[in-house]
N, C-alpha and C positions, 0 to 999 in steps of 0.2 A: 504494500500500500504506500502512495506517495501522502508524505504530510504535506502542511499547506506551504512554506517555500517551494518545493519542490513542482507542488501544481499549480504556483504564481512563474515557474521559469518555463513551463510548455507553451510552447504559440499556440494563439486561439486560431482555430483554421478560421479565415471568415470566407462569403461568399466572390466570386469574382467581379471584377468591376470593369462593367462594359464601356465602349467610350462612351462621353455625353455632349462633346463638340466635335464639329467637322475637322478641326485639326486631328483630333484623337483615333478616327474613324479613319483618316489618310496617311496616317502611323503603324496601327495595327495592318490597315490592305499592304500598304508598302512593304511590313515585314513576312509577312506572310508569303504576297506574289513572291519576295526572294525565298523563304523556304518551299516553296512549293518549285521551283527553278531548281533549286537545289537538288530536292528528292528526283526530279525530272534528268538532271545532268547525271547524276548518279544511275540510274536506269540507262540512260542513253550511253555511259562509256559498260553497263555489261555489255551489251547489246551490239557495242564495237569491237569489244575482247572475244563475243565468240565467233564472230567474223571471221576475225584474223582468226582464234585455232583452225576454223574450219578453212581457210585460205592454207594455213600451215600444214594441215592433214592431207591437203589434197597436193601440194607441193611435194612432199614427203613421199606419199606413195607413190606417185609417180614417176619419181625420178629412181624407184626400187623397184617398181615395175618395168618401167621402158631401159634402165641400165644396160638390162642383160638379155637376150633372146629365149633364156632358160626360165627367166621369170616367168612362176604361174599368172595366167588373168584375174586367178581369185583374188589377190591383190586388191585390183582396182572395185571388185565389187565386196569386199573388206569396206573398203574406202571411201564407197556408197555409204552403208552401213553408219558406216561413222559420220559423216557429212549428214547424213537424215538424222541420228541422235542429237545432232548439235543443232541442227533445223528446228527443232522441238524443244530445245532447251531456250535456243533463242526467243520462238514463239512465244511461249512463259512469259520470258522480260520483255516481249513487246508489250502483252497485254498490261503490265504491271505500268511501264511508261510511257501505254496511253493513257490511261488515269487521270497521272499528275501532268501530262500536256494539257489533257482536255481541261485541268481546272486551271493551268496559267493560261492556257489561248480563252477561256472564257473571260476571265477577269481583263483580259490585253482588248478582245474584241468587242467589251460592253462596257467598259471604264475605262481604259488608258486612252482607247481608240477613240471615243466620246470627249477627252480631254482634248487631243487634240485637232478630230475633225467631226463637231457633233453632226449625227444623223439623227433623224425626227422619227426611223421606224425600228429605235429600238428601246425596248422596257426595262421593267425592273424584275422580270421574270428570271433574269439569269440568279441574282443574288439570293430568292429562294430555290431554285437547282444547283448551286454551290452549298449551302447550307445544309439541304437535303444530302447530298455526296457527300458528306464531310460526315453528315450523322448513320450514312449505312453505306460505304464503299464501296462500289458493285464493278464488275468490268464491265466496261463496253463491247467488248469484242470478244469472239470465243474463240477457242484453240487453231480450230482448222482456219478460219477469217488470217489469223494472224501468222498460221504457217503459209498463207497463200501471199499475204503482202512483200512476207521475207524472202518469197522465191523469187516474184516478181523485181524484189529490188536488186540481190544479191546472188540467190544460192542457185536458180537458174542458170547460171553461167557457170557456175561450179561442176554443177552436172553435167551438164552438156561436154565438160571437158574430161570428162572422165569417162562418160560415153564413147565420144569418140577414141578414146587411150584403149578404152576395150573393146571398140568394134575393130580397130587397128592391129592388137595383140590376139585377137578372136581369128583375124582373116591372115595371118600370118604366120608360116609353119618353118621350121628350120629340119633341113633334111639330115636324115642319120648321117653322112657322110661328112655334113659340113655343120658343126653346132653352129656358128658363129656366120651363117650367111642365111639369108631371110628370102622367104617368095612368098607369094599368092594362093590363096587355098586354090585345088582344081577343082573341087565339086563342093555342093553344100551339104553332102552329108563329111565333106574332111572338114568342112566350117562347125558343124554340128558335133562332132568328134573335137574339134577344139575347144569348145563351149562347155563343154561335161566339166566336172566338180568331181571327181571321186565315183561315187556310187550312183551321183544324179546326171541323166542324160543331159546332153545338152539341149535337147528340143525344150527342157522342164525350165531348164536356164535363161533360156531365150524368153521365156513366154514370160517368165516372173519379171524379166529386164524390161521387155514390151508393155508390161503393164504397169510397171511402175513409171516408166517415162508416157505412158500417155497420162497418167494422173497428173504428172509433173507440166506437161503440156497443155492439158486444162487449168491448172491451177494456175499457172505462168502467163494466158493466152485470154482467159476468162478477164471480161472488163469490169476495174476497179468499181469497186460500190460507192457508189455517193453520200457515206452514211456518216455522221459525227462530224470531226475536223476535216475528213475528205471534201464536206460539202463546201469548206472556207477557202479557195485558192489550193494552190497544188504542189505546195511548198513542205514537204512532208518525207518524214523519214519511212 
């Protein structure tokens, strides 16, 4: 039990104290728009870091795969693999810093923007959908949305380059005689015979390859939704 010094030296919690002048209101937005910038640039460099692994993964294998003529193809669809895991991890930390974009581009597009070029058609409907966001966080965007935007920015071309690294390594056989010199499959069942994995035909390799680049294809080729901060200009990560 505390005696009574003891519970004259505990702070009293009091309630918190909202501004009550327009200086105090243009204090609080200010600090905030920069914490909310903050959590935003924070997301935006993971979101750069797994770029670059996945720019690094696919550097790497490549240059293990096309090194040597001996080198398996499995390799490059390893490399696949890897390159879709980090697509997904990516995706995550998009959703995560569209969030806090979407809450600094609303405060820039309905208050800063109104400071310096007022327009007559817009409310005050943003500051209760901030406030709302703030009391129950929700994503804007779902997983596949956001694995689709990342393809289209980035990882599209990452593919594509390792596609051809494997239809390259696929279509090219090195004969018993000479490990170290390279030609042209002559049929497509020796293409097919270079495609196998082990135990798995190639025809089963092919097809899992074929469908996962047409998804890739759709997702890459499919036109941008106009939805959230898409709909504000086209300035956008």
């Amino acid at each position: 039990m505390l005696d009574g010094s003891q519970r004259n030296l505990t702070p009293a919690v009091q309630a918190p104290v909202f501004p009550g002048t327009p200086n105090e209101f243009i204090t609080v937005l200010a600090h905030f728009h920069r914490a909310e910038i903050a959590r935003m640039a924070g997301w935006r460099d993971r979101i750069d870091r797994t770029t670059n692994w996945a720019i690094t993964v696919v550097a790497a294998l490549l240059s293990v795969s096309l090194s040597t003529p001996t080198a398996h193809h499995g390799v490059l669809l390893f490399a696949m693999l890897l390159v879709l895991l980090l697509l997904v991890i990516e995706a995550r930390r998009y959703r995560f810093f569209d969030v806090y974009r979407n809450r600094v581009r609303r405060m820039e597009r309905n208050y800063f923007a109104q400071v310096f070029a007022p327009a007559p058609d817009t409310s005050d409907d943003w500051v209760r959908a901030l406030g709302e966001d703030l009391r129950r966080p929700l994503f804007l965007i779902d997983l596949r949305r956001a694995m689709a935007r990342r393809l289209r920015r980035n990882y599209c071309w990452m593919f594509l380059i390792l596609l051809l690294a494997w239809l390259v390594k696929t279509s090219t056989t090195a004969p018993p005689e000479d490990s170290v010199r390279l030609r042209l499959v002559q049929s497509f069942g020796e293409w097919l015979g270079n495609a196998a994995i082990g135990p798995v035909p190639g025809w089963i390799v092919m097809l899992v390859v074929a469908g996962f680049y047409a998804w890739i294809a759709v997702a890459s080729l499919r036109r941008p939704e106009s939805q959230g901060e898409m709909a504000f200009g086209n300035v956008h990560v």
